[in-house]
Backbone as a chain_set.jsonl record, in Angstrom:
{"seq": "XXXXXXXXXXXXXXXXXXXXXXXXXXXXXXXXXXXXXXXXXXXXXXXXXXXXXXXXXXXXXXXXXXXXXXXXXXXXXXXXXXXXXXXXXXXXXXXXXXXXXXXXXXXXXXXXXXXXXXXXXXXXXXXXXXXXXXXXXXXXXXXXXXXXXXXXXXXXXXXXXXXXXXXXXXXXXXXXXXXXXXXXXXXXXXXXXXXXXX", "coords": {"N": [[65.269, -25.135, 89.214], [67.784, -24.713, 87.537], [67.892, -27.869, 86.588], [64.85, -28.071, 85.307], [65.351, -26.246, 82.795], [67.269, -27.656, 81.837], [65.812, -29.504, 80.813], [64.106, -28.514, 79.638], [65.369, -27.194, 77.702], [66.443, -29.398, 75.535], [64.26, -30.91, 75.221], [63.081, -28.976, 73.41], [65.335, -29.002, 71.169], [64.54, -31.553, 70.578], [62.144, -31.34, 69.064], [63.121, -29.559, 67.368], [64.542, -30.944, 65.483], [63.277, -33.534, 64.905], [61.079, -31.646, 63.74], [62.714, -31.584, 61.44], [63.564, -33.296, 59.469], [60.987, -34.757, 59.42], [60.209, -32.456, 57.343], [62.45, -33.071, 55.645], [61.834, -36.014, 54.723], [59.035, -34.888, 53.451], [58.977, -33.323, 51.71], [59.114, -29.507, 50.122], [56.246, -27.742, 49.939], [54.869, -27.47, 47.017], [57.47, -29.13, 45.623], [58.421, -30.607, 42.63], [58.098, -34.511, 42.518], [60.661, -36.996, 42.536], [60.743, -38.628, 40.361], [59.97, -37.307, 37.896], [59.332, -36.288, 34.552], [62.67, -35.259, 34.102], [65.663, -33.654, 34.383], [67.487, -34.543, 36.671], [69.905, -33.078, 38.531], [70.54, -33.61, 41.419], [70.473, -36.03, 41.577], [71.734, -39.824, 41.526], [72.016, -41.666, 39.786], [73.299, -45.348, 39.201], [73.854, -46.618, 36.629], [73.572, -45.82, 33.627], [71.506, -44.972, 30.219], [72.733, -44.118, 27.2], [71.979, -41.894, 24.336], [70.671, -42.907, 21.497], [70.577, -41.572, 19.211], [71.551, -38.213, 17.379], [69.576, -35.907, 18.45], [66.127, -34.292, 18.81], [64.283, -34.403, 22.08], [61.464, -36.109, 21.981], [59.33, -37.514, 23.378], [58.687, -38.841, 26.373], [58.219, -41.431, 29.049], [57.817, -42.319, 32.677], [56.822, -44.5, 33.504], [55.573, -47.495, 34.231], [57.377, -49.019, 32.286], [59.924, -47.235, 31.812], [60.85, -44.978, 29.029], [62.021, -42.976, 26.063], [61.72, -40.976, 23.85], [63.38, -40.211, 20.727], [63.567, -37.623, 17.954], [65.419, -37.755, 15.33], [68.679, -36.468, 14.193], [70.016, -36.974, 12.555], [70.925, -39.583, 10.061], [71.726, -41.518, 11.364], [72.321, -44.794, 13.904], [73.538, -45.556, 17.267], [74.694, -47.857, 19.787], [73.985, -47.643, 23.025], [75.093, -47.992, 25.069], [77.532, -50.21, 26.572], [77.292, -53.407, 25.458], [75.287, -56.021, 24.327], [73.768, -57.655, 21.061], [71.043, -59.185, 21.215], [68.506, -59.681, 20.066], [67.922, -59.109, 16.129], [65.041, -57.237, 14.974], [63.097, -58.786, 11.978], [62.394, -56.292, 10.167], [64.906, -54.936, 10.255], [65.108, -52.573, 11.626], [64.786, -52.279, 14.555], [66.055, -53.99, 17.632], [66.788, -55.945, 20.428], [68.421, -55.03, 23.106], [70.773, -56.081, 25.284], [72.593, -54.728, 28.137], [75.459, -54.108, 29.7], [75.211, -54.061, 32.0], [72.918, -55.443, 32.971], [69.934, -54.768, 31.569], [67.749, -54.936, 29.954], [67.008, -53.343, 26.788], [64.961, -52.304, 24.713], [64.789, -50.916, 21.546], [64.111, -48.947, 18.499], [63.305, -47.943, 15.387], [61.24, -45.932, 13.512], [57.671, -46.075, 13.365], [56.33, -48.031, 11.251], [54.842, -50.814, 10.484], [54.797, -52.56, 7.54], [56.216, -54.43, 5.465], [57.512, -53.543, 3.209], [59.075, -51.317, 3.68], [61.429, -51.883, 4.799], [63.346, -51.456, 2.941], [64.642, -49.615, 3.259], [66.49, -49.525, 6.334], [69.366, -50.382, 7.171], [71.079, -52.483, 9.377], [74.023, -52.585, 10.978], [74.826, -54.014, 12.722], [75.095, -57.548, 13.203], [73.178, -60.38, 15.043], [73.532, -61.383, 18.102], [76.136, -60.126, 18.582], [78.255, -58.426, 20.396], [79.144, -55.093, 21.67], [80.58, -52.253, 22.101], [80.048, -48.9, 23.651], [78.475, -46.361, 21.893], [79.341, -47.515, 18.708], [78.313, -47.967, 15.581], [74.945, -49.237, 15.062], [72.847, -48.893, 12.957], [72.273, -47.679, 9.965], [69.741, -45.256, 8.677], [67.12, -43.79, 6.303], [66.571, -41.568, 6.27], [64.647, -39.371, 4.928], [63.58, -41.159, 2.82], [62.058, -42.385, 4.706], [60.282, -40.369, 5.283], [58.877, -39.51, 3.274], [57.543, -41.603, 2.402], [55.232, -41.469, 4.204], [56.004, -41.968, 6.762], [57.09, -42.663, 10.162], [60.166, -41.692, 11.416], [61.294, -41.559, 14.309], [62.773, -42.054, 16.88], [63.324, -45.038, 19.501], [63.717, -45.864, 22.506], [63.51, -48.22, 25.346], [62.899, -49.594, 28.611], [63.198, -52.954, 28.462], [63.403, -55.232, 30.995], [65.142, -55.803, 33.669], [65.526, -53.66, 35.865], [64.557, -52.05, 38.005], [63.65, -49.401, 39.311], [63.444, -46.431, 37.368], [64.534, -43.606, 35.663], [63.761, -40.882, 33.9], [66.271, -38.77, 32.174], [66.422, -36.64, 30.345], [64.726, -33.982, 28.689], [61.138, -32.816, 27.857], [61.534, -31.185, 23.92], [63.979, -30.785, 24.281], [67.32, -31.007, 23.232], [69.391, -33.834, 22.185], [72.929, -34.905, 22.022], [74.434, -38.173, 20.665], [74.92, -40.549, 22.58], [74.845, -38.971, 24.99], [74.051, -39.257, 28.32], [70.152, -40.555, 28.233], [68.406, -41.643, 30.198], [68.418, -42.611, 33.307], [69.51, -45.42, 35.457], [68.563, -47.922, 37.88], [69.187, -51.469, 39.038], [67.328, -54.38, 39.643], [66.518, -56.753, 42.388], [68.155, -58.934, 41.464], [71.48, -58.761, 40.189], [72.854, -59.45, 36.816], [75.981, -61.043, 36.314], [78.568, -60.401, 34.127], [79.574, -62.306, 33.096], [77.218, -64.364, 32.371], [75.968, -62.081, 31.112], [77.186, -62.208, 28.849], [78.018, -65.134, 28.021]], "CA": [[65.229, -24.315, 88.002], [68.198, -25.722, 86.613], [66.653, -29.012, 85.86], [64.19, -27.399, 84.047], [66.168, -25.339, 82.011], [68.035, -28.129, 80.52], [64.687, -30.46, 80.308], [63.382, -27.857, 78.345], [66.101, -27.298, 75.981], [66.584, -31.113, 75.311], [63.091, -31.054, 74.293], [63.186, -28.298, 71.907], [66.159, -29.593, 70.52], [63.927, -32.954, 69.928], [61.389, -30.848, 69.072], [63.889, -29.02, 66.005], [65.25, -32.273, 64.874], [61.565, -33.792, 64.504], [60.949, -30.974, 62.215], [63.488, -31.181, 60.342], [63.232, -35.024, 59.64], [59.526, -34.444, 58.438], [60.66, -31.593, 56.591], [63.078, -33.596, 54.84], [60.528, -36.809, 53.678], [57.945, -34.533, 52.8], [59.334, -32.034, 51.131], [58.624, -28.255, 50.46], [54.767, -27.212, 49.09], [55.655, -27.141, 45.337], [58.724, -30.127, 45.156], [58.27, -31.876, 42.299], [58.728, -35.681, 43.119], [62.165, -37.158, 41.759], [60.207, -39.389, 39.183], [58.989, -36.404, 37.166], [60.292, -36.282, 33.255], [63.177, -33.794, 34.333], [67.008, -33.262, 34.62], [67.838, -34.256, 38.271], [70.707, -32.965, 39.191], [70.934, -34.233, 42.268], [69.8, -37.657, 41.972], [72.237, -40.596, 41.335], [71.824, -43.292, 39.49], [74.719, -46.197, 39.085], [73.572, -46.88, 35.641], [72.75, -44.834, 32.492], [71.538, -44.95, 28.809], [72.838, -42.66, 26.277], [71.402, -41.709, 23.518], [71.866, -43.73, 20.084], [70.87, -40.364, 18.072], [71.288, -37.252, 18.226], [68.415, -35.051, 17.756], [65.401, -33.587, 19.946], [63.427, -35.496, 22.684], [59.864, -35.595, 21.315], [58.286, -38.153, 24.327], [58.994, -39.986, 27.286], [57.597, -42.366, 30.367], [58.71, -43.391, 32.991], [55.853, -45.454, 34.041], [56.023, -49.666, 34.246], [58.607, -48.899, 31.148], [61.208, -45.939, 31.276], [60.729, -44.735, 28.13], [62.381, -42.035, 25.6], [61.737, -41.146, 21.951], [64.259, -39.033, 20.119], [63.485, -37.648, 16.807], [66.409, -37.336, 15.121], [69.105, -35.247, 13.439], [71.093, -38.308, 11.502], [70.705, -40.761, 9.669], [72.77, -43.327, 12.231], [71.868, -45.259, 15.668], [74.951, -46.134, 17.612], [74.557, -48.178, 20.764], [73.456, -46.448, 23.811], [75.944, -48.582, 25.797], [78.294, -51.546, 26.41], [76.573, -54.562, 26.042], [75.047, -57.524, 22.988], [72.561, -57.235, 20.595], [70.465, -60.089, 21.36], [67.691, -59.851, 18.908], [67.446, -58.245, 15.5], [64.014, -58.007, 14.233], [62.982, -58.448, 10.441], [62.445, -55.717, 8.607], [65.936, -54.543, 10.859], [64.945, -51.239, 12.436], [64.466, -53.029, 15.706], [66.746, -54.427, 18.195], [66.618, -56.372, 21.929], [69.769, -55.066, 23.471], [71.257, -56.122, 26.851], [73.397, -53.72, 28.288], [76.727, -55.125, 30.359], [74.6, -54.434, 34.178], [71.552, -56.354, 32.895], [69.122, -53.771, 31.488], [67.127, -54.909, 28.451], [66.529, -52.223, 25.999], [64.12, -52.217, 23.069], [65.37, -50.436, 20.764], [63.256, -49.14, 17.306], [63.441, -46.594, 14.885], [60.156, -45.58, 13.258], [56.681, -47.237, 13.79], [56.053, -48.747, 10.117], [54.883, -52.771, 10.357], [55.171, -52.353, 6.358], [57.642, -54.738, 4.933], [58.52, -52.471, 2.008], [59.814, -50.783, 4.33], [62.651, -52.994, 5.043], [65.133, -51.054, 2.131], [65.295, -48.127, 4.401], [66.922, -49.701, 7.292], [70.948, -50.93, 7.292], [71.842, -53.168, 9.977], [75.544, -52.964, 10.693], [76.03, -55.632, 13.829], [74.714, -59.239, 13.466], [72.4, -61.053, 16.309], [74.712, -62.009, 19.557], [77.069, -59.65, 18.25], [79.034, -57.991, 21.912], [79.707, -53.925, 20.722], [80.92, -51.164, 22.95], [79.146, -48.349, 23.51], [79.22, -45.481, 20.311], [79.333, -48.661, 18.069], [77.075, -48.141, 14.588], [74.099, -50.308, 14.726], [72.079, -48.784, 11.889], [71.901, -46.497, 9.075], [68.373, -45.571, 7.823], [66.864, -43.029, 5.445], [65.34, -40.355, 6.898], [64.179, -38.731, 4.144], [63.25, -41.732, 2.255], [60.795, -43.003, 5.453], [59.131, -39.207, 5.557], [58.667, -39.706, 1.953], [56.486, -42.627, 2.684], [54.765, -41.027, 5.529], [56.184, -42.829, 8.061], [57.704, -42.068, 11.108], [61.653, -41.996, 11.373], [61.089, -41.586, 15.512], [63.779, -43.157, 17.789], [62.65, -44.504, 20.853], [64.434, -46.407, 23.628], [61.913, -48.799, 26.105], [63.725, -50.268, 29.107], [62.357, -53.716, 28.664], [63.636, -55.793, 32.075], [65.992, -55.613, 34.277], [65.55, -52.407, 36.369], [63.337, -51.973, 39.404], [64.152, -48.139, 39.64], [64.737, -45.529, 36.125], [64.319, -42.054, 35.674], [64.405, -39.743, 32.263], [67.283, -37.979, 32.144], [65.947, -35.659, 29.54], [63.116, -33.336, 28.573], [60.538, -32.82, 26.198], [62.431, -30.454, 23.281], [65.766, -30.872, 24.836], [68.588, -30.931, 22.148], [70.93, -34.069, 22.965], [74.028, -35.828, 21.216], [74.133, -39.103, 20.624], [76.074, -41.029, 23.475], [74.555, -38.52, 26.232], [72.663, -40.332, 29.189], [68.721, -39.881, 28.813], [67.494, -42.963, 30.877], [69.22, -43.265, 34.461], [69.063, -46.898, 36.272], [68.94, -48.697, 39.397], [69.011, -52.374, 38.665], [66.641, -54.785, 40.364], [67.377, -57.404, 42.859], [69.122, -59.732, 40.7], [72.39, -58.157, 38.862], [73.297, -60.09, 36.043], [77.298, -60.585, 35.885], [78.695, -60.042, 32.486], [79.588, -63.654, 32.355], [75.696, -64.272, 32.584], [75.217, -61.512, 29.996], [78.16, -62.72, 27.035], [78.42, -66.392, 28.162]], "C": [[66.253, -24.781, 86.977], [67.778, -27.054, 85.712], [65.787, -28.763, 84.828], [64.504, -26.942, 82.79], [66.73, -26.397, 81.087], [67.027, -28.98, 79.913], [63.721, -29.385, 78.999], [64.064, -27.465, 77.105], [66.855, -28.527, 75.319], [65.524, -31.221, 74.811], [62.428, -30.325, 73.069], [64.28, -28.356, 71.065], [65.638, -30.833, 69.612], [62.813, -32.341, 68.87], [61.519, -30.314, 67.177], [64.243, -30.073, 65.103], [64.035, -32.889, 63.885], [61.502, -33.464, 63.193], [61.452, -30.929, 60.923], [63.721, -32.326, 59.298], [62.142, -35.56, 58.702], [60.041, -33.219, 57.239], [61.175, -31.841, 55.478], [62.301, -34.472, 53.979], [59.566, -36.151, 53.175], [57.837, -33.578, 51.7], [58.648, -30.583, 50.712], [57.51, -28.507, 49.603], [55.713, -27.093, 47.51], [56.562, -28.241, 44.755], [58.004, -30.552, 44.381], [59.269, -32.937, 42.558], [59.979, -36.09, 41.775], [61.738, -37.929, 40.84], [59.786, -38.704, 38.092], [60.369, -36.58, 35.822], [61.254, -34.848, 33.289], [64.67, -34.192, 34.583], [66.631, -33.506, 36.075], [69.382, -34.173, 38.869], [71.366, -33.543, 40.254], [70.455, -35.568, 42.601], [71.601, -38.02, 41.414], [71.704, -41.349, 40.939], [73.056, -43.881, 38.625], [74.903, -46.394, 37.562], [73.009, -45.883, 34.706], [72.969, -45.11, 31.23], [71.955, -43.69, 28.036], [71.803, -43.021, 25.171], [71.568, -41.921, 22.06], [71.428, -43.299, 19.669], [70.867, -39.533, 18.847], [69.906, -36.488, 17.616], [67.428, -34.386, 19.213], [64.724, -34.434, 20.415], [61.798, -35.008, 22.274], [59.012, -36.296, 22.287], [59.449, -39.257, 25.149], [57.863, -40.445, 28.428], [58.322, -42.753, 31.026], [57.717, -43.897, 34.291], [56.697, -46.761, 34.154], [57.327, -49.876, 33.812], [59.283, -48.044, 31.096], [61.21, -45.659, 29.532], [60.985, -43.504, 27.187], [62.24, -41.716, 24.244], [62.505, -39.945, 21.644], [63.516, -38.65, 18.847], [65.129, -36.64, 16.683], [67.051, -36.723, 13.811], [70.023, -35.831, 12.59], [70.449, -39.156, 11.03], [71.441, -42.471, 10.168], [71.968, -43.214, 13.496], [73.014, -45.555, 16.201], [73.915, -46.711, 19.27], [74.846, -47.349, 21.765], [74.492, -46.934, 25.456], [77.2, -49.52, 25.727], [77.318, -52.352, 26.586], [76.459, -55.715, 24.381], [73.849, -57.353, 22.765], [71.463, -58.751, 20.904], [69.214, -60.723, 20.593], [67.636, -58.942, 17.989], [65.911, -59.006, 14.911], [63.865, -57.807, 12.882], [63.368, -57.775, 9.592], [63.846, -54.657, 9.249], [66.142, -52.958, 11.357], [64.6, -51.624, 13.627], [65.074, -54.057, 16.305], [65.978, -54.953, 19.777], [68.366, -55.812, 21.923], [69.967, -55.03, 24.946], [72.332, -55.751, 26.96], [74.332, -54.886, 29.463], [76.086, -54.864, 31.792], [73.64, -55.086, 33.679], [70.482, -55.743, 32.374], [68.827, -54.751, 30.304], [66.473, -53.87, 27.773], [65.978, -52.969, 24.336], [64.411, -50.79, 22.484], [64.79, -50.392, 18.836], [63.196, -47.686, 16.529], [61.969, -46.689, 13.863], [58.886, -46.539, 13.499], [55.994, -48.322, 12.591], [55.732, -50.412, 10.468], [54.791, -53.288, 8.607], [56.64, -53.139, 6.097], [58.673, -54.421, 4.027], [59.541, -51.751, 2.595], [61.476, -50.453, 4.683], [64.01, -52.045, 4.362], [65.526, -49.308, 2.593], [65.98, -47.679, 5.298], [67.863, -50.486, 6.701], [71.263, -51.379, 8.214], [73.332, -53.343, 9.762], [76.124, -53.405, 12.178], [74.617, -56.565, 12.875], [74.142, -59.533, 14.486], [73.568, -61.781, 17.254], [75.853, -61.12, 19.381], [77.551, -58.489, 19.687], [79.884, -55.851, 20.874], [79.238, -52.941, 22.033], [79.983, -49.909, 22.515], [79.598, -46.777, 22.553], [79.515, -46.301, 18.797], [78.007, -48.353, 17.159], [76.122, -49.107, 14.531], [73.377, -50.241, 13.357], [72.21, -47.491, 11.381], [70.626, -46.957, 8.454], [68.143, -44.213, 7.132], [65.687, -42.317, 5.639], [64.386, -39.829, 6.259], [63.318, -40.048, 2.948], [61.752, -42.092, 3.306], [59.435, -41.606, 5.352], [58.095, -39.344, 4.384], [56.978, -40.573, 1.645], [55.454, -42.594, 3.588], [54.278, -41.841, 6.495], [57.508, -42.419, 8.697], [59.619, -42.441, 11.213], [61.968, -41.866, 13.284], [61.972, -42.871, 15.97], [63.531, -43.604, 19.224], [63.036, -45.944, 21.664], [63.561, -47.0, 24.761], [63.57, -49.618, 26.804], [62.751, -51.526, 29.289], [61.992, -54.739, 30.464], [64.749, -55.418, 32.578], [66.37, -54.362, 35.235], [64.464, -51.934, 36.772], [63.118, -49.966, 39.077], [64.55, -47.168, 37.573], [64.073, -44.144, 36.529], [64.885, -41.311, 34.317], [65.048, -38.979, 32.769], [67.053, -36.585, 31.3], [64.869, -34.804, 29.446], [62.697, -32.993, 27.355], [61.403, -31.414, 25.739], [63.81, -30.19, 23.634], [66.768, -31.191, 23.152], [69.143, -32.461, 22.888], [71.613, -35.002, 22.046], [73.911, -37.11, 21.45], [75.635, -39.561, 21.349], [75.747, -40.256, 24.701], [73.553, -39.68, 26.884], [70.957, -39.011, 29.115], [68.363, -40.845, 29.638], [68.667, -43.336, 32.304], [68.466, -44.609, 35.308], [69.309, -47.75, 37.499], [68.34, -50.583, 39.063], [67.949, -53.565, 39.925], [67.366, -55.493, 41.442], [68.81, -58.364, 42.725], [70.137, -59.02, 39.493], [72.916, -59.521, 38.156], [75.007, -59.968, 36.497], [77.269, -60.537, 34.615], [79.455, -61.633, 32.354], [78.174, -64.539, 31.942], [75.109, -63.681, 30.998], [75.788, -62.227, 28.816], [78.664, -64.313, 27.044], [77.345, -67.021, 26.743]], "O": [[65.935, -25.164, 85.851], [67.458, -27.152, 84.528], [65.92, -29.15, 83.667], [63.888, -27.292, 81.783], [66.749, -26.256, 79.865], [67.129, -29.28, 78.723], [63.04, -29.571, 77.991], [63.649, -27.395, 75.948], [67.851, -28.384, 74.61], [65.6, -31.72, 73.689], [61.67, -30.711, 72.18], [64.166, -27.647, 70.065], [65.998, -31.137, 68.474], [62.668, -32.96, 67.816], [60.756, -30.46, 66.223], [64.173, -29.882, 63.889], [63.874, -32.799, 62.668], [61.651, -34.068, 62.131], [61.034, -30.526, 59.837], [64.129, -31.975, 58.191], [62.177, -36.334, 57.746], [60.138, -33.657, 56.092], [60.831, -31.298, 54.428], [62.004, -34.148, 52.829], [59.009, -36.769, 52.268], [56.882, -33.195, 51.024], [57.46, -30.531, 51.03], [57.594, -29.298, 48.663], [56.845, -26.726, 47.193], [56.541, -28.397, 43.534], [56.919, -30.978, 44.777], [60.482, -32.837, 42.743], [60.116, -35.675, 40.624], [62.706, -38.052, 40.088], [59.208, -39.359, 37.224], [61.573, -36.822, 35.899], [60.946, -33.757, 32.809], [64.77, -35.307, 35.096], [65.728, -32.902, 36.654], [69.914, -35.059, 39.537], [72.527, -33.945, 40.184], [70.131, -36.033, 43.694], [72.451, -37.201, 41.064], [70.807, -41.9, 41.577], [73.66, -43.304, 37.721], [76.062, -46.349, 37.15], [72.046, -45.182, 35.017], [74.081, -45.43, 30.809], [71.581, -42.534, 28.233], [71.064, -44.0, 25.074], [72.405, -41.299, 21.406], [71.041, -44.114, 18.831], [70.578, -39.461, 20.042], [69.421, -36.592, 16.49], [67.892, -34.096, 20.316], [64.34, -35.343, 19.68], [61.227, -33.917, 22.289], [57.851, -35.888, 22.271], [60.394, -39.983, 24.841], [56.804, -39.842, 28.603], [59.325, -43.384, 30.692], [57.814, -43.747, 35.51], [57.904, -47.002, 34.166], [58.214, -50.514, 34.38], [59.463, -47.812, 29.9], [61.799, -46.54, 28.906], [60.087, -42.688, 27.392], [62.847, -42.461, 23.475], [62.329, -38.855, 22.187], [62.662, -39.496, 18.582], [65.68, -35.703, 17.26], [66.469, -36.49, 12.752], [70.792, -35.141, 11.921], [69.387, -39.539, 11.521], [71.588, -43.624, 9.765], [71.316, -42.305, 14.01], [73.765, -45.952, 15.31], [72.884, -46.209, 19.717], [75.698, -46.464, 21.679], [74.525, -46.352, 26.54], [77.851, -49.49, 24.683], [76.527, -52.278, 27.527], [77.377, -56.021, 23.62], [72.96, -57.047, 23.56], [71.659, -59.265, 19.802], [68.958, -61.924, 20.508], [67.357, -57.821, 18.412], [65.574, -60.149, 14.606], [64.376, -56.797, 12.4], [64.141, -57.98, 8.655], [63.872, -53.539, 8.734], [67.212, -52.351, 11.412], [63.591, -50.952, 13.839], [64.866, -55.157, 15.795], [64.914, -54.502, 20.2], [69.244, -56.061, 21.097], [69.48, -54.193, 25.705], [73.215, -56.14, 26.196], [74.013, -56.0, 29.88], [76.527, -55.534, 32.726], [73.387, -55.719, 34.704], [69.553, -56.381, 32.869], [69.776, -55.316, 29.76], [65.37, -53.499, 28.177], [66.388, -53.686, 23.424], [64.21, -49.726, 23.07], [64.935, -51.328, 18.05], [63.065, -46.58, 17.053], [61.747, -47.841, 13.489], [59.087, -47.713, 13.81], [55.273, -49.263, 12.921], [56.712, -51.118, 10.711], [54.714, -54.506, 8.45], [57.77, -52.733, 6.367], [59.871, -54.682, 3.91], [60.669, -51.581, 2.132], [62.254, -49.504, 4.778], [65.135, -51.882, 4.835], [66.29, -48.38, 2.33], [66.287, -46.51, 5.534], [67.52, -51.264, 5.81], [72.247, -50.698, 8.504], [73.87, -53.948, 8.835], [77.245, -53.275, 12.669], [73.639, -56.224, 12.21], [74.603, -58.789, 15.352], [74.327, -62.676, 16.883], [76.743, -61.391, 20.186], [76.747, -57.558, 19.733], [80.687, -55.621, 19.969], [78.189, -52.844, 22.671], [79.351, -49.816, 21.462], [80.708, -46.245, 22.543], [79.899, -45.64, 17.832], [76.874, -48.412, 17.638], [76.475, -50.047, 13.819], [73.258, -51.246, 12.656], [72.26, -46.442, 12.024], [70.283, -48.039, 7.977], [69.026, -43.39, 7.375], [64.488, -42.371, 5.365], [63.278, -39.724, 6.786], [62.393, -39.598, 2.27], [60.614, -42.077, 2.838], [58.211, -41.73, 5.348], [56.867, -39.308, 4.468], [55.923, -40.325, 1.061], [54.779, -43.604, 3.79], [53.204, -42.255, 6.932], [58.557, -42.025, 8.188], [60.06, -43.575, 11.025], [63.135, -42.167, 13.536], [61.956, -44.062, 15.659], [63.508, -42.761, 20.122], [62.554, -47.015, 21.297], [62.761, -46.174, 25.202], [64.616, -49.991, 26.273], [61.743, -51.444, 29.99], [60.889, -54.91, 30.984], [65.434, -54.638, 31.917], [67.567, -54.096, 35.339], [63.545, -51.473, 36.095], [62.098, -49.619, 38.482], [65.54, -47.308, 36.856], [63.332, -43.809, 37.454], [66.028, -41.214, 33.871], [64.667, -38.386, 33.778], [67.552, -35.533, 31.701], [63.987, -34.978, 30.287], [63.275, -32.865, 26.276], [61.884, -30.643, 26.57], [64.555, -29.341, 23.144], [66.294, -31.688, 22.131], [69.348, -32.398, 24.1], [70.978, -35.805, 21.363], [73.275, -37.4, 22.463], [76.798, -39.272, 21.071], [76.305, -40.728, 25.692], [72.765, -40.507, 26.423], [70.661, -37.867, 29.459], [67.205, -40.451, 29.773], [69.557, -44.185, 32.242], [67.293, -44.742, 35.656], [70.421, -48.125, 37.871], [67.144, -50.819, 38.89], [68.052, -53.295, 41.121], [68.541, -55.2, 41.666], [69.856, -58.506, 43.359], [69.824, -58.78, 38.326], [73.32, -60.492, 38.796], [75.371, -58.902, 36.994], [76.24, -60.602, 33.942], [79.874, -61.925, 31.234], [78.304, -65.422, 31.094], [74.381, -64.194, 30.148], [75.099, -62.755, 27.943], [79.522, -64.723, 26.262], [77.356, -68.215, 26.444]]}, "num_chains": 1, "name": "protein.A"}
């Protein structure tokens, strides 16, 4: 009878554990999964974008591309990190920026392909130019683009470098410029930062 006794509570011990195991990977009826466009508290991630305006989140993804659009409450962009601008484009509402872990961010303020456009947007770095994060990239004219009816929409695309993201934000969320919306887990290959500013 002894014997028994402990063979049977050794196996409902295995029995509790089990459960609890499954319990854990599967999580409760209802969880949403940790990929969902949502505040996660309890996640981690090593890496994060802030937000180069401030204003309200109007759309995100975080499909293929991690993806965030602000509309905003300024007329400035400030870099959303440490890192180097690596491409400006044309009509200069549109940046490549690689962040100091390796992230490539696209980086674009309204959707206009209109070259008139152009005297709406202020570039204030240069191409290769290395600028900490809170660093003015652009003043543009909010009121001048509405004018034209075209979009003044800010919107953040993680291009490469990052196996793993997750929105930090949510749709109509309020957030300052310099908060993290875009958390990151970098792929296999981390860049060093002699790599990135060499």
């Amino acid at each position: 009878m002894v014997i028994s006794f402990w063979w049977l509570t050794a196996i409902a011990g295995a029995a509790l554990a089990a459960g609890f195991c499954m319990g854990r990977l599967i999580g409760e009826p209802g969880e949403r999964p940790v990929h969902e466009n949502r505040r996660e508290s309890g996640i981690r991630f090593p890496f994060s974008v802030g937000s180069p305006v401030s204003g309200e989140v109007v759309d995100m993804s975080d499909g293929g591309k991690p993806m965030v659009a602000i509309h905003p409450g300024e007329d400035k962009l400030y870099a959303p990190a440490n890192g180097k601008i690596t491409k400006i484009f044309p009509m200069g509402n549109a940046f490549l920026f690689r962040t100091e872990f390796g992230a490539e961010l696209y980086i674009r303020v309204g959707d206009s392909e209109d070259d008139l456009m152009e005297r709406y947007y202020r570039p204030r770095i240069v191409q290769n130019e290395i600028v900490g994060k809170g660093k003015l990239l652009l003043e543009f004219d909010r009121t001048g683009l509405v004018k034209e009816g075209a979009s003044c929409c800010v919107s953040v695309m993680v291009e490469t470098g990052a196996c793993v993201g997750n929105i930090l934000a949510a749709a109509g969320e309020q957030v300052k410029a310099g908060e993290p919306v875009l958390g990151l887990r970098l792929g296999h290959r981390e860049e060093s930062m002699e790599a990135l500013y060499g």
